[in-house]
FITORVEX-536779 format. One record per residue (C-alpha): residue number from 1; residue in three letters; x, y, z. Coordinates in pm, whole numbers, plus 50000, padded with zeros to 5 digits. Layout:
FITORVEX-536779
<site NUM,'Ala',<X,Y,Z>> ...
END
This chain:
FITORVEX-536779
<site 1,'Unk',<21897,27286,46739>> <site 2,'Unk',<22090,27319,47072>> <site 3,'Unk',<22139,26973,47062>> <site 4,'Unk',<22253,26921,46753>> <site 5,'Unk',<22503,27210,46822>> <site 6,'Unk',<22679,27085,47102>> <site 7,'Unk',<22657,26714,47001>> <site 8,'Unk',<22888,26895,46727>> <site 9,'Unk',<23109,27053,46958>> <site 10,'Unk',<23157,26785,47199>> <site 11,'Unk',<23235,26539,46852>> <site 12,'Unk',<23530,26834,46748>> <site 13,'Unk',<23646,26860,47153>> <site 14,'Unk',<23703,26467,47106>> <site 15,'Unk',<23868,26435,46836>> <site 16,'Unk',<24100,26716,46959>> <site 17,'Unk',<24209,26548,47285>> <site 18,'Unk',<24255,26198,47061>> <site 19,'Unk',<24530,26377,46808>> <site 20,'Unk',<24665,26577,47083>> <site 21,'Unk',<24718,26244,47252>> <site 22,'Unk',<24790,26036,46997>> <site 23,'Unk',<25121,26339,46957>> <site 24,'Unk',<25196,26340,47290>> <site 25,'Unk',<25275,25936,47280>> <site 26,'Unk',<25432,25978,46976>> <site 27,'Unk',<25651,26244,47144>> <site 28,'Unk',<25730,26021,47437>> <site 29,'Unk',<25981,25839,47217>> <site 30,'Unk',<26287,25866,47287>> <site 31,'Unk',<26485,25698,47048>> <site 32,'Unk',<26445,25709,46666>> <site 33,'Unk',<26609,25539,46380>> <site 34,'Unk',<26787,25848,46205>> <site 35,'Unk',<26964,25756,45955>> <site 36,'Unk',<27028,25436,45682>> <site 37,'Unk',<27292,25320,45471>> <site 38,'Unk',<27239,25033,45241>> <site 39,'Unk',<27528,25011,45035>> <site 40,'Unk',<27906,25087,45174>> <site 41,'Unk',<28150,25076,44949>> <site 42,'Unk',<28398,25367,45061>> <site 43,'Unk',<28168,25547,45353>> <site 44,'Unk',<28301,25458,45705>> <site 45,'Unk',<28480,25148,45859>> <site 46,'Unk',<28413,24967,46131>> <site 47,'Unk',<28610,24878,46383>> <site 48,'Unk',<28728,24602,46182>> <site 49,'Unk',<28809,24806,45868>> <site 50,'Unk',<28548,24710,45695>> <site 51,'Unk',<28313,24885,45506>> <site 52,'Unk',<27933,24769,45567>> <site 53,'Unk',<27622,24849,45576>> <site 54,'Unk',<27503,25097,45908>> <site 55,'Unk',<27147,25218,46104>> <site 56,'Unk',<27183,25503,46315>> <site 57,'Unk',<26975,25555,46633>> <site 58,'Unk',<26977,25891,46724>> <site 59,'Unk',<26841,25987,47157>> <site 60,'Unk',<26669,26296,47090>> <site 61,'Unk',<26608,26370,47432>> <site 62,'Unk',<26835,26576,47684>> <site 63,'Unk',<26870,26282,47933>> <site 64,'Unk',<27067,25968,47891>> <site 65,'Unk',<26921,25669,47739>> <site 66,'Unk',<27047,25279,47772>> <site 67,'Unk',<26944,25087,47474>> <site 68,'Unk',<27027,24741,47601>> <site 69,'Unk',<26737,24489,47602>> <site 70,'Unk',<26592,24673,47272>> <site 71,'Unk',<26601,24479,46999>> <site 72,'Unk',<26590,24632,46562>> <site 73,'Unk',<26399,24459,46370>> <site 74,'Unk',<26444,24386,45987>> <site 75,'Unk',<26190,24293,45696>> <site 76,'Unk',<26332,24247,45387>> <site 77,'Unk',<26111,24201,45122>> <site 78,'Unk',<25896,23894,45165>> <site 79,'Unk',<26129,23693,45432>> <site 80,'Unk',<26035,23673,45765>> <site 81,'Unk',<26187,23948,46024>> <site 82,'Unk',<26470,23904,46215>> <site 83,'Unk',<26537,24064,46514>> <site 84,'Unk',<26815,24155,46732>> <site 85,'Unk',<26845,24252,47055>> <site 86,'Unk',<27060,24466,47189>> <site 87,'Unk',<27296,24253,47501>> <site 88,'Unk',<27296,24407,47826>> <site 89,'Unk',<27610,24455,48005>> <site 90,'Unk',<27780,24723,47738>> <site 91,'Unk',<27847,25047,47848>> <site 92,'Unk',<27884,25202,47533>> <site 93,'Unk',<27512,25122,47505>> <site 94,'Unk',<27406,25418,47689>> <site 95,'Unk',<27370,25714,47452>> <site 96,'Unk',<27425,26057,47559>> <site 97,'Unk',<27181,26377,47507>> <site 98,'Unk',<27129,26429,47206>> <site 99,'Unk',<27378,26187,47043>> <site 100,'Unk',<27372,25935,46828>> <site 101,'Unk',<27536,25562,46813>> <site 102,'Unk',<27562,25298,46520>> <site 103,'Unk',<27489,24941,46438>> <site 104,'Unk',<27659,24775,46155>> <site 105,'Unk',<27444,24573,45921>> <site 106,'Unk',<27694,24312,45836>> <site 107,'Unk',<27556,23973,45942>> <site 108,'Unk',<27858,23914,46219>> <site 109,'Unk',<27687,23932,46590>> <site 110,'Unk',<27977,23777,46711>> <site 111,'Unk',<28203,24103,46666>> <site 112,'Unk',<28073,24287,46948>> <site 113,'Unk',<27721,24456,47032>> <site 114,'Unk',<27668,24685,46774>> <site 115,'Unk',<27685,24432,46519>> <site 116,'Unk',<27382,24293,46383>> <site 117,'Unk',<27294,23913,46278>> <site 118,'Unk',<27120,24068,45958>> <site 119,'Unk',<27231,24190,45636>> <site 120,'Unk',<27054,24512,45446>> <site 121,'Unk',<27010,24434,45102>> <site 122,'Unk',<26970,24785,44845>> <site 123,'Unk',<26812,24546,44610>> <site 124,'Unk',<26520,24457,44836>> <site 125,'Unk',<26246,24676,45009>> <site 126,'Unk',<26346,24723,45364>> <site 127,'Unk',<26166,24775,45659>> <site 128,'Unk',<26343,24867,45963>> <site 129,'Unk',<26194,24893,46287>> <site 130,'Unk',<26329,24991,46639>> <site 131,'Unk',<26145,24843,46974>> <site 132,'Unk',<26209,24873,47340>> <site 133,'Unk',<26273,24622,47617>> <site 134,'Unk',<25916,24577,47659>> <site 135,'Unk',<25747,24574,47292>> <site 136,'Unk',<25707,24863,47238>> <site 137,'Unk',<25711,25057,46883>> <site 138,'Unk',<25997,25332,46875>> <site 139,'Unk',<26014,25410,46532>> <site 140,'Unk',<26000,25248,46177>> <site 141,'Unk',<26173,25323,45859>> <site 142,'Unk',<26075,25159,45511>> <site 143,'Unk',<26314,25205,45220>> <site 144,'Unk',<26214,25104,44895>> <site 145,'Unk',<26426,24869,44666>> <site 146,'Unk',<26677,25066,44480>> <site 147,'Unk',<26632,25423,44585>> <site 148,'Unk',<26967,25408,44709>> <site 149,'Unk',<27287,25367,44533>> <site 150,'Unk',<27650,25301,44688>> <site 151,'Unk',<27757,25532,44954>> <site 152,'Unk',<27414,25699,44930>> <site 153,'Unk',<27194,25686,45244>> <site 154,'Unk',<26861,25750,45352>> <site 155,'Unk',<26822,25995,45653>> <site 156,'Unk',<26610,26229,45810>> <site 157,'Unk',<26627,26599,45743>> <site 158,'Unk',<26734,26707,46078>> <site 159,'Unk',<26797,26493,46383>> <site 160,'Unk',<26462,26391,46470>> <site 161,'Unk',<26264,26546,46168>> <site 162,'Unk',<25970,26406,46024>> <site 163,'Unk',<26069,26437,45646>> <site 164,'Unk',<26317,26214,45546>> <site 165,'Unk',<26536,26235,45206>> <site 166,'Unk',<26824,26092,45040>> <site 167,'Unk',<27183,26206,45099>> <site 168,'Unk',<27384,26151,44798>> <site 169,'Unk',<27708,26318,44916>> <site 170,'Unk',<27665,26595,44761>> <site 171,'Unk',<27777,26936,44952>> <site 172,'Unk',<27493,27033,45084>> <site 173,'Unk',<27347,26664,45083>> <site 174,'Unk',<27625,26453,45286>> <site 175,'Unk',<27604,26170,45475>> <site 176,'Unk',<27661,26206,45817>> <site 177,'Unk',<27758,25890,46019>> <site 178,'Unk',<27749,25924,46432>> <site 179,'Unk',<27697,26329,46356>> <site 180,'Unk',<27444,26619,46340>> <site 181,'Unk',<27237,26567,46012>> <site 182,'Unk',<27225,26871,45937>> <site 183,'Unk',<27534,27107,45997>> <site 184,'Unk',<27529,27449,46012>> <site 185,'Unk',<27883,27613,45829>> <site 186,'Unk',<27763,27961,45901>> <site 187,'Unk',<27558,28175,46083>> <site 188,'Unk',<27300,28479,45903>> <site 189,'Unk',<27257,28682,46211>> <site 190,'Unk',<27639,28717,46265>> <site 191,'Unk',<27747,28757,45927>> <site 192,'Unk',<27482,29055,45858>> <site 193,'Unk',<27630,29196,46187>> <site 194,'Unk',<27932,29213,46069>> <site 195,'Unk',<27863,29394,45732>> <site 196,'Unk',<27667,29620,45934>> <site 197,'Unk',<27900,29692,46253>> <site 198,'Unk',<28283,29566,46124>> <site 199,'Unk',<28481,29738,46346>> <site 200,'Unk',<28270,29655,46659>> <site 201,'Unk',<28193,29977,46795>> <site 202,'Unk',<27880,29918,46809>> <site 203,'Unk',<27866,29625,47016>> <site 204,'Unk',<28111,29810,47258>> <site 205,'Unk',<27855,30077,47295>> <site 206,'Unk',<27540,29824,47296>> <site 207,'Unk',<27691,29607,47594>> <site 208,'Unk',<27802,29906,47772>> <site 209,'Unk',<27486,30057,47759>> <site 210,'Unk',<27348,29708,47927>> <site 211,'Unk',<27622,29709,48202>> <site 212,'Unk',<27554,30056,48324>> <site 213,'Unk',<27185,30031,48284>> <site 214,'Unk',<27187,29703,48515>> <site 215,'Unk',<27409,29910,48776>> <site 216,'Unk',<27180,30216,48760>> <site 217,'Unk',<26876,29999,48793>> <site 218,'Unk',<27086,29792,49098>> <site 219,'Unk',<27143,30168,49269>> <site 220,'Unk',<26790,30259,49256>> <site 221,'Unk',<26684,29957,49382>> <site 222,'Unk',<26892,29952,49713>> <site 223,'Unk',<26821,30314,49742>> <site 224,'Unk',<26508,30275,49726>> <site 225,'Unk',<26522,29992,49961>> <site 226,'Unk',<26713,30189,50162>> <site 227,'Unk',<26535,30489,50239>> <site 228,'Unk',<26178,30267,50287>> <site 229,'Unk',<26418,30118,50579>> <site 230,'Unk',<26550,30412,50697>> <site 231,'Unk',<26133,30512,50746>> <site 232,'Unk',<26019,30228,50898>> <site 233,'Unk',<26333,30278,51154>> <site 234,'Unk',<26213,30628,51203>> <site 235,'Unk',<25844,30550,51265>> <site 236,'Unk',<25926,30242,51495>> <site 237,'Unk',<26170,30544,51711>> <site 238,'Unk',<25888,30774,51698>> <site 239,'Unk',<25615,30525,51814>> <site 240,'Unk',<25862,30409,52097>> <site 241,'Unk',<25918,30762,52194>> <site 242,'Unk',<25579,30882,52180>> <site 243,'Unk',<25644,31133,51919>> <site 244,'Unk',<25441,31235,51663>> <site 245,'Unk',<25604,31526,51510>> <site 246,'Unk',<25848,31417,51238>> <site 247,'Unk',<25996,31726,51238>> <site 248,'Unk',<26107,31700,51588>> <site 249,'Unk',<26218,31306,51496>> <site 250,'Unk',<26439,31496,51236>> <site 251,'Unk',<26594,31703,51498>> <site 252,'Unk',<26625,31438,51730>> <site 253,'Unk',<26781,31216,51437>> <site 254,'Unk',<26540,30905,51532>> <site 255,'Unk',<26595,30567,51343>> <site 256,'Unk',<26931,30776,51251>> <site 257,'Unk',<27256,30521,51348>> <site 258,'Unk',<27603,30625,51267>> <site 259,'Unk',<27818,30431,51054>> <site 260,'Unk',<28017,30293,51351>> <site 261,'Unk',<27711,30160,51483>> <site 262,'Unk',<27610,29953,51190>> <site 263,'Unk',<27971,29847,51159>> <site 264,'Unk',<28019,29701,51484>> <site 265,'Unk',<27692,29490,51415>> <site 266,'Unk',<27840,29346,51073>> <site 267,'Unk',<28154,29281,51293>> <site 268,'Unk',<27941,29113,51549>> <site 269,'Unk',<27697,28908,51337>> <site 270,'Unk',<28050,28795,51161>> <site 271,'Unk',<28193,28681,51511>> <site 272,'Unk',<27894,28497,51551>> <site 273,'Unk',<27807,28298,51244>> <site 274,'Unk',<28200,28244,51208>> <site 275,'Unk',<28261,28128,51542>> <site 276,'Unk',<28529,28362,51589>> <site 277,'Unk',<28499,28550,51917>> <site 278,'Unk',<28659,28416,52247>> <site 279,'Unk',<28424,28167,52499>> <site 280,'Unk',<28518,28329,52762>> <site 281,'Unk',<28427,28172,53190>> <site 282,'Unk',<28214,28427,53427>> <site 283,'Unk',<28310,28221,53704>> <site 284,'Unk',<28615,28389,53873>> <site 285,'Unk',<28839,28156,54100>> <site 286,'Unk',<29091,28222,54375>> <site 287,'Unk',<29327,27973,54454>> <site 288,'Unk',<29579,27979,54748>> <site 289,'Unk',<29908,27968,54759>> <site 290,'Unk',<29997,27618,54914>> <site 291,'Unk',<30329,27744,54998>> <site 292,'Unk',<30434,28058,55176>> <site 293,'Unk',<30745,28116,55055>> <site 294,'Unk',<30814,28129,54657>> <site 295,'Unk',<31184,28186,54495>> <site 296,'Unk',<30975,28454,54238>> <site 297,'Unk',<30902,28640,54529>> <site 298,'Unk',<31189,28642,54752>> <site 299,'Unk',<31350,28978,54860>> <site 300,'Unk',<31682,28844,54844>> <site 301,'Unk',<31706,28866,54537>> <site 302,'Unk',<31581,29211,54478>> <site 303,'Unk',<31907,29306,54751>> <site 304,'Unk',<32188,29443,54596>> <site 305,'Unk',<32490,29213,54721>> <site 306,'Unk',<32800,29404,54831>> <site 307,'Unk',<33158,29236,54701>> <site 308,'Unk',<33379,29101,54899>> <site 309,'Unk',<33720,29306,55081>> <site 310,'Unk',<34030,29092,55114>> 
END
């Protein structure tokens, strides 16, 4: 019965560490196809002004990601896949955190790097698939044939989110080239604040409260770092002196320094780390006169001169 038990638990444990592996590869992926549009007829232009078909890749991680050498993949319906890969040498090809970048559909390589040599068709099931420099799976995106109509795309709920649905332009439902999928107009927690506190006074007294609680807590602190200081001072003085009586440490004001004292050992630790103070010679030299007799020190000139009778 043992046995069978843990045969059972070790069969759970396994299958545990498989899907929490299986997630954590999944999660590895940096890249993801976020958003589709099939059909452009008055969405955005290119940079050629015109309006076609776009797949956006959105890096949902908070580093920078180059997405030269990958190559998206198309399948459309039963024709073979075609692939393109991304050139190197484009700097625009490095996506920011968090950011997103586009690829127009439109059949036209030749227009620069983020134009693909294949063609989405709304009519056709699609398959769209995103792979790294070396082979790997990114991410995959099949849309079926005719789900979407003109200027209607297929996207993910959020950037990144597993569900995926269908933005038809509507206001809540919008499609969002190059941008957030989902945007946020207005925030709960601040608009319930401000029904509840209008004029503010509240807040005033809320972040007042924190900034003298943080400098009461600050005072205690080096108070209470102080005086441990202060009697650790006192009981090196009164092992140095021999003395054992802390009453006669008191009188005696042991491990006691003046504020003069402790200010002319800021000053000096200053001079010191600051290089400030004067490098000043020990060695004292006297050097003879070569000459005995020096204009400077003549008494002639200290003589009064008497003028001159005619």
């Amino acid at each position: 019965m043992n046995k069978i038990k843990n045969g059972i638990f070790l069969s759970l444990l396994l299958v545990l560490v498989f899907c929490s592996s299986c997630q954590e590869q999944r999660s590895t992926n940096k890249l993801l196809l976020n958003e589709v549009l099939l059909d452009n007829e008055s969405n955005l232009q290119d940079d050629y002004g015109v309006h076609s078909a776009w797949i956006e890749i959105f890096n949902r991680s908070f580093g920078s990601t180059d997405i030269s050498a990958h190559r998206i993949e198309l399948q459309s319906g039963n024709n073979a896949p075609v692939q393109y890969f991304i050139p190197k040498g484009d700097v625009e090809t490095v996506i920011k955190p968090r950011q997103h970048t586009l690829f127009w559909a439109d059949g036209e390589p030749r227009r620069g790097t983020f134009h693909t040599n294949f063609v989405l068709n709304p009519n056709e099931n699609s398959i769209i698939r995103l792979y790294d420099s070396g082979g790997k799976l990114l991410d995959e995106v099949e849309i079926p044939a005719g789900q979407l109509k003109a200027n209607q795309s297929w996207a993910r709920v959020s950037d990144g989110a597993d569900t995926w649905e269908v933005k038809d332009g509507s206001e809540d439902k919008y499609v969002t080239p190059s941008t957030n999928n989902l945007t946020i107009d207005s925030n709960s927690k601040v608009e319930n604040f401000e029904k509840q506190d209008s004029s503010g006074v509240g807040m005033a007294i809320s972040a007042m409260t924190v900034v003298f609680s943080g400098l009461l807590l600050l005072f205690i602190i080096f108070k209470i770092i102080g005086t441990i200081a202060v009697s650790m001072s006192r009981r090196n003085a009164m092992r140095a002196k021999g003395i054992t009586d802390h009453k006669e440490a008191n009188e005696k004001k042991l491990g006691q320094a003046p504020g003069e004292v402790f200010a002319a050992i800021a000053m000096a630790m200053h001079e010191m780390q600051n290089d400030v103070h004067d490098m000043e010679d020990t060695v004292l030299t006297i050097t003879p006169v070569k000459r005995k007799y020096s204009p400077w020190s003549s008494k002639i000139y200290t003589l009064r001169e008497n003028p001159n009778k005619k």
